[in-house]
C-alpha angles and dihedrals in degrees: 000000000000102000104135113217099195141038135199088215109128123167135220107275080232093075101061093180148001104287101051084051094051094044099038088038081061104024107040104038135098135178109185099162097074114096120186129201100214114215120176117233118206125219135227093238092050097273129104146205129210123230122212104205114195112179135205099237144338088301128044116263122228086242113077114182114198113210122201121195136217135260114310083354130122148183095291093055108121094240093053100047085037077069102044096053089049081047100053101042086052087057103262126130114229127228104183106187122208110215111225108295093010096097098073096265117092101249117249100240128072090241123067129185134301135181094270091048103114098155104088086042096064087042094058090045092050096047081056100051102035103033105031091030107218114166106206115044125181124186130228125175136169119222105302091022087050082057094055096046101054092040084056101048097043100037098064114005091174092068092051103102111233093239084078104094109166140356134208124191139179138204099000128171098223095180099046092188095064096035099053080055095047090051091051100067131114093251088056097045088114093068102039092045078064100048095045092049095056086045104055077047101054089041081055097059093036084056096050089042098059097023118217094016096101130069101209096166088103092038098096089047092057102108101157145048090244093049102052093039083056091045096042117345098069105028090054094052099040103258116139096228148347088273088046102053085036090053097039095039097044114110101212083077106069097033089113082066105059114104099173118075102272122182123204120189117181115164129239099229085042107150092205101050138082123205094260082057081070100069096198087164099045084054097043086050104042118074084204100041110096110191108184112174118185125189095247142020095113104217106322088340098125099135118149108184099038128302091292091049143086116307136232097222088060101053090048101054087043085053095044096046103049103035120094102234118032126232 
């Protein structure tokens, strides 16, 4: 029954709630230590995505993390390269992938990604343990890309190659359908003013990148999560409608299938989550599902020693993935 009752997380005094976690976690830190070695790895449909390594030392370890970011987010954000340089001091190797579009470059194909889309994700894990040959792989992975990692892991285990040993991931909707309304909310508008932003940018590329493929005569009117997923996100990726991309790509619903150790840690005060985002019974019924739910730590805002410090987060993965027994 690995529901954890209680947690060692403790904020700054500084960051009284989970706002001002979530805002000083993205806008105040820097990590300027990590650098990554970028190598583009080809799909099987045409795309592409890029992949930031960042090793451990002169030499590849044996212990390879792969790290998958949140939405519109990529490899430079503060909270990814936070957890490669944990990674790495602690002797893994990093391997920081970028979705498609998200590495700077427009992707070829008229789709993108999306939080279901798990894929990519297994390509990028087979190419690791098959090409580069690592024999022992762990998973990390930050709201959407925690999404995509224990979908991943619970929806098709036979598929998981057995050099994947364990997986930690923070700040997951794990009910898409109820996050992308809470987020939605007025309280929240500061974030989703961000993301759709960086959206509408992105579909305008897309648009001047495979002329006359994309419809963008709605684009401007889109003023929620659940609007632009019904205008793009599901149509694109062959979902027959927002509900229907947010109920097959949720996560909550293949936890019974994960069989590694896998931690989730999804704050209490967090401003993106709803209280079905927090699985109490996935994790009471699962001897492999691990559900740890602190007071505080705001959406990806678990710093420690100040915004600009270490990270909570951090600390936890490199725990979970090194002790014997997991708790």
């Amino acid at each position: 029954m690995p529901l954890l009752p209680t947690s060692t997380y403790r904020p700054t005094a500084l960051l009284a709630n989970g706002h001002l976690q979530t805002i000083a976690a993205s806008v105040l830190r820097r990590v300027p230590e990590v650098r990554y070695q970028r190598e583009r790895l080809e799909l099987p449909d045409g795309d592409f995505v890029d992949l930031d390594w960042s090793l451990a030392g002169a030499q590849p370890s044996n212990r390879l993390v792969v790290i998958s970011h949140g939405l519109e987010g990529d490899s430079s954000r503060p909270y990814v390269r936070g957890m490669a340089r944990a990674l790495n001091q602690a002797g893994f190797d990093a391997l920081a992938w970028n979705y498609r579009g998200c590495g700077g470059e427009t992707n070829r194909l008229l789709r993108a990604y999306h939080l279901g889309d798990t894929d990519d994700l297994a390509a990028v894990i087979d190419y690791a343990a098959h090409v580069k040959n690592y024999p022992a792989l762990f998973l990390t992975g930050f709201s959407a890309g925690g999404n995509v990692t224990l979908k991943y892991l619970g929806e098709n285990a036979a598929r998981v190659p057995a050099q994947v040993r364990r997986a930690a991931v923070f700040s997951v909707p794990t009910d898409l359908k109820a996050s992308s309304v809470q987020i939605s909310r007025w309280q929240n508008r500061v974030y989703l003013r961000r993301f759709m932003s960086s959206l509408r940018a992105k579909m305008r590329e897309k648009a001047a990148h495979l002329p006359g493929q994309l419809d963008l005569t709605q684009l401007d009117a889109l003023r929620s999560f659940p609007e632009f997923d019904a205008h793009y996100t599901a149509p694109l990726h062959g979902f027959a409608s927002a509900d229907d991309y947010y109920e097959q790509a949720a996560s909550g619903r293949y936890l019974a299938g994960i069989s590694i150790p896998t931690l989730l840690v999804n704050a209490l005060n967090d401003p993106f989550l709803t209280a079905t985002c927090f699985p109490r019974a996935a994790a009471e019924a699962s001897p492999f599902f691990y559900l740890e739910t602190p007071a505080e730590g705001g959406h990806v805002g678990f710093n420690e020693n100040g915004p600009a410090g270490s990270y909570y987060s951090e600390r936890r993965a490199v725990d979970f993935f090194t002790r014997a027994v997991p708790g």
